[in-house]
N, C-alpha and C positions, 0 to 999 in steps of 0.2 A: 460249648465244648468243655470237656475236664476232664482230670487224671481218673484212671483204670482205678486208683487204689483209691480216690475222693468218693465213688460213684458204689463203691459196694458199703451194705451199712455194717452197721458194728459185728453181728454174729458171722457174716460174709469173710469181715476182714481180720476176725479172729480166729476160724477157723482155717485161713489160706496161712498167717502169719503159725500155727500152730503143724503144720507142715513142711516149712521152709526152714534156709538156714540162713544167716547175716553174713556177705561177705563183705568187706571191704577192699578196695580199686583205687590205685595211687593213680594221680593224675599221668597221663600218656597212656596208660595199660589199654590192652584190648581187651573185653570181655566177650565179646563174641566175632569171628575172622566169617568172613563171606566164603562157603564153598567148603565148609564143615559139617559135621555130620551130630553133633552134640544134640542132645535133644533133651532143652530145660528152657525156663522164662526167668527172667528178672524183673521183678519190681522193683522202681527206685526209692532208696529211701530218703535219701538226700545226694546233692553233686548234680551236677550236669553231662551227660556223651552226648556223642554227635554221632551218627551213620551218615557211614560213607557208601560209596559204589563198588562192585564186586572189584575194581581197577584201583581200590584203595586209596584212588585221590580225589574223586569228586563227593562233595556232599551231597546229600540225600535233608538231611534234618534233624532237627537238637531233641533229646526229651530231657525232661526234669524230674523231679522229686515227686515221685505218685505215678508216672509213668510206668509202663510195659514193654520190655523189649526182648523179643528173643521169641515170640506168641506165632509167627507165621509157620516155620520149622513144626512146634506141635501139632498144627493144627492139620496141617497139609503133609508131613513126616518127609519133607523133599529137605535141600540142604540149606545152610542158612544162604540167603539172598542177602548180604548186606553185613558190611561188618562196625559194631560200634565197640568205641574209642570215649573212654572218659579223658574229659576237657577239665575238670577238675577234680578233687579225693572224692569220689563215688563210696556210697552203702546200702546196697540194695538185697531183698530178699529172693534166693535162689529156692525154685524148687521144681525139682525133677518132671520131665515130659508126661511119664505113667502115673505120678501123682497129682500133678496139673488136670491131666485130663479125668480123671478118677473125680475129681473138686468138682471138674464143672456140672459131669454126670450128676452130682448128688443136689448140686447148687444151681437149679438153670437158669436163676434172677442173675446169678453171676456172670454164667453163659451169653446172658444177653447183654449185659454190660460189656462184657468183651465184642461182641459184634458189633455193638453202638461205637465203639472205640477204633474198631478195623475199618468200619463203614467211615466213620471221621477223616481219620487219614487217608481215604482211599480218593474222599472229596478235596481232602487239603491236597493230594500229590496232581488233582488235574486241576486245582488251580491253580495250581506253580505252573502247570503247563499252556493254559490258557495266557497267566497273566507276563507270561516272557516277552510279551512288547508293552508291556506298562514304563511306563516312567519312573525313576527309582525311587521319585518319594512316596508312591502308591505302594510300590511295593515292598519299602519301608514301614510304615504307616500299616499295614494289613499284616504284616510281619508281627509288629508290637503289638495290635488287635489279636493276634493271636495268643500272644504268651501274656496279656492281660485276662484273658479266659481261664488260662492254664492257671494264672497266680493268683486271683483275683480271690481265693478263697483260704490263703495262709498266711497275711501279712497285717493282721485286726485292720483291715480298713485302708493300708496304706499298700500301695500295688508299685513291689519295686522286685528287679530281678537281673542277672547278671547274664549279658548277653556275649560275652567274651571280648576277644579282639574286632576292633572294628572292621583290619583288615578283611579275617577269618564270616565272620558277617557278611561282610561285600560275596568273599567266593561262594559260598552259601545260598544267594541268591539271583548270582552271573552278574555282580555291580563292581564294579571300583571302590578302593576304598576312600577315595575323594566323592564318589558317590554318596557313600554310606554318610561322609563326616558333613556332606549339605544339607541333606535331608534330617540327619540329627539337627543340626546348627537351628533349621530354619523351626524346628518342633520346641525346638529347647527356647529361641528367642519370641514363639509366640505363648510360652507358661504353659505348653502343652504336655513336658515331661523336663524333666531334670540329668544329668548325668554325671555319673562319679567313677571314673576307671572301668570303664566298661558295667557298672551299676547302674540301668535306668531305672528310674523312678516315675509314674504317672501322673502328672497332677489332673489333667482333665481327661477322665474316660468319655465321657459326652463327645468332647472336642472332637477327639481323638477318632472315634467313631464317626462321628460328620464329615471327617477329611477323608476316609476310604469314599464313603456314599456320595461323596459331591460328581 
């Protein structure tokens, strides 16, 4: 798995970057409300949002830096399904519905990277669904396996990332957040990851990897 914006190559990402515009998203801003009719995508540039549910209180799921959000509305031209909310100062690349889709037409290596990326999530949202009777440190553990995929390729070698409140985590997932702080506890006291204010850091991806699959 990886960012929309890791997966296209140089020519790709200078010419999407050569039609957009930079905005920046103070942390709490919404940049896209559920049930809107705006038709544009964002790429992130850097910061973290979370999408929530059209009832503005359940989460849905976090993207990062390289991320795509706001791609379903284009592609389908219905209304946004889902509204995301930066969790930290967000900077991401805005650029219009009719020029988005203009790019993909001339670019279809690009096109397909966007579908590899819809077909992704489509996989990660039925295993949230499947895995709603796992036990929380699976789905702890499969959680971090995930955003080790995501980050694995911007940190020279060291795989660390900011996962927020641990509270905020637990709801995210249907856990408690005595849930969440076991399942960390027991990863962190066997040198499987580190943690610093909601900063995890990975020491063994192997490990880490072995504990979803057992």
């Amino acid at each position: 798995m990886g960012s929309f914006w890791r997966r296209l190559d140089d020519a790709e990402r200078t010419a999407l970057a050569s039609v957009s515009a930079l905005r920046r998203f103070d942390t709490g801003t919404t940049l896209i409300r559920a049930g809107d009719a705006e038709n544009w995508v964002a790429i992130l540039h850097s910061g973290r949002v979370r999408l929530m549910a059209a009832d503005g209180k359940t989460p849905i799921a976090l993207r990062f830096a390289g991320d795509i959000v706001g791609e379903q509305t284009v592609l389908d031209q219905d209304t946004r399904p889902a509204t995301v909310q930066a969790e930290t100062p967000v900077q991401a690349l805005i650029v219009e519905g009719a020029v988005f889709n203009r790019y993909l037409n001339q670019r279809t290596r690009a096109l397909r990277v966007l579908c590899a990326v819809v077909s992704e999530r489509l996989r990660e949202s039925v295993r949230t669904i499947l895995s709603q009777h796992d036990d929380s440190f699976t789905k702890i553990a499969e959680l971090l396996l995930r955003y080790v995929d995501e980050f694995e390729w911007t940190n020279n070698g060291q795989i660390r990332f900011d996962i927020g409140s641990q509270a905020a985590l637990g709801v995210s997932l249907g856990l408690s957040r005595e849930s969440v702080v076991r399942a960390l506890k027991l990863l962190r006291d066997e040198d499987v990851i580190a943690t610093d204010r909601g900063v995890i850091t990975v020491n063994d991806v192997a490990e880490l990897r072995a504990r979803v699959t057992r």
